[in-house]
C-alpha positions as CSV (number, residue, x, y, z in Angstrom):
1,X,-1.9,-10.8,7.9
2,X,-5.1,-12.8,6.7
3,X,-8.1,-12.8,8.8
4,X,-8.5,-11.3,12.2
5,X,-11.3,-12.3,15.4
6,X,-12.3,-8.5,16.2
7,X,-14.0,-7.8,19.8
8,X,-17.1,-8.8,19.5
9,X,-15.5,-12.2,20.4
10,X,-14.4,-10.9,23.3
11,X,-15.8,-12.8,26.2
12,X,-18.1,-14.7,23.6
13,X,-15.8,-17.9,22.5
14,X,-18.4,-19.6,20.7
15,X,-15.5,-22.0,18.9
16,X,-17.6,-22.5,15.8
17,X,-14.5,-20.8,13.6
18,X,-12.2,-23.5,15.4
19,X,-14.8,-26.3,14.1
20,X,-14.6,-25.6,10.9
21,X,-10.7,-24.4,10.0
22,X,-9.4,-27.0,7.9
23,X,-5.2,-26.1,9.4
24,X,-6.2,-25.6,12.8
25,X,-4.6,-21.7,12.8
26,X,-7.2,-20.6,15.4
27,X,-6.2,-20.6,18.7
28,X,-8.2,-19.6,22.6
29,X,-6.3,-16.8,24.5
30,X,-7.3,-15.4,28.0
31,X,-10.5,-13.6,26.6
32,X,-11.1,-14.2,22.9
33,X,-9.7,-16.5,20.1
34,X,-6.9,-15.5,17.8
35,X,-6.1,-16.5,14.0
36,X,-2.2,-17.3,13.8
37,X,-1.4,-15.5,10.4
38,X,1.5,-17.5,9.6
39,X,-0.6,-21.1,9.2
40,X,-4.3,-19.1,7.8
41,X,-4.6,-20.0,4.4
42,X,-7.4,-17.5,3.9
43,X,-10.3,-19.7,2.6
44,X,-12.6,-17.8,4.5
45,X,-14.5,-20.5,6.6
46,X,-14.4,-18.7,9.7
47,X,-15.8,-15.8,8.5
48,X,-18.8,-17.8,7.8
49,X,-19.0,-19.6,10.4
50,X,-18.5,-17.2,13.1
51,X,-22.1,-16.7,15.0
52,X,-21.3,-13.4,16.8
53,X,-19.6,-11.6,13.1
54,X,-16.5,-11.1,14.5
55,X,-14.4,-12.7,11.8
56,X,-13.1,-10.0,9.4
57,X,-10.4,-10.2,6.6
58,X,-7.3,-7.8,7.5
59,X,-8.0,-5.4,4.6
60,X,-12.2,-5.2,5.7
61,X,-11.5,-4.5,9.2
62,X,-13.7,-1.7,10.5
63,X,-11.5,1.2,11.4
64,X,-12.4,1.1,15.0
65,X,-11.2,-2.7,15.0
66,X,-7.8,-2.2,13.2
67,X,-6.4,-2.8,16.7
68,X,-6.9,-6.3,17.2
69,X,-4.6,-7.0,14.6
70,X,-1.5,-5.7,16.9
71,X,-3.5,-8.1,20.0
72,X,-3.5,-11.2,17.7
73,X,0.5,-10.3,17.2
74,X,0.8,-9.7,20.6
75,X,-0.5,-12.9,21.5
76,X,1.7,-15.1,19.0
77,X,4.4,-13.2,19.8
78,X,4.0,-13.9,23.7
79,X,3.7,-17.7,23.2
């Protein structure tokens, strides 16, 4: 994995991560954005950038968010 949107996007989509990633790996679903793990290469700039703080690293993820990872496979894996 590499970094994962967590709920507080949910609803929220405030695109600044998608501004600022350099491979374009961030993509909008139905209700919140998702970071496609195979083209992040983990430098970090979402995180930053994201207004709302719901850009985490896979291994940082608050326990009560380790679920989204599964919903950002999901969503890759429905495309």
């Amino acid at each position: 994995m590499s970094y994962v949107i967590t709920s507080a996007c949910i609803d929220e989509k405030a695109a600044d991560c998608v501004d600022v990633c350099p491979v374009d790996c961030i993509e909008e679903g139905p209700d919140q954005y998702f970071i496609d793990s195979d083209i992040c290469i983990e430098c970090g700039a979402c995180e930053v950038a994201c207004p709302v703080g719901a850009v985490y690293y896979d291994t940082d993820l608050p326990e009560e968010e380790k679920h989204m990872i599964q919903k950002a496979e999901n969503f890759y894996k429905s495309k």
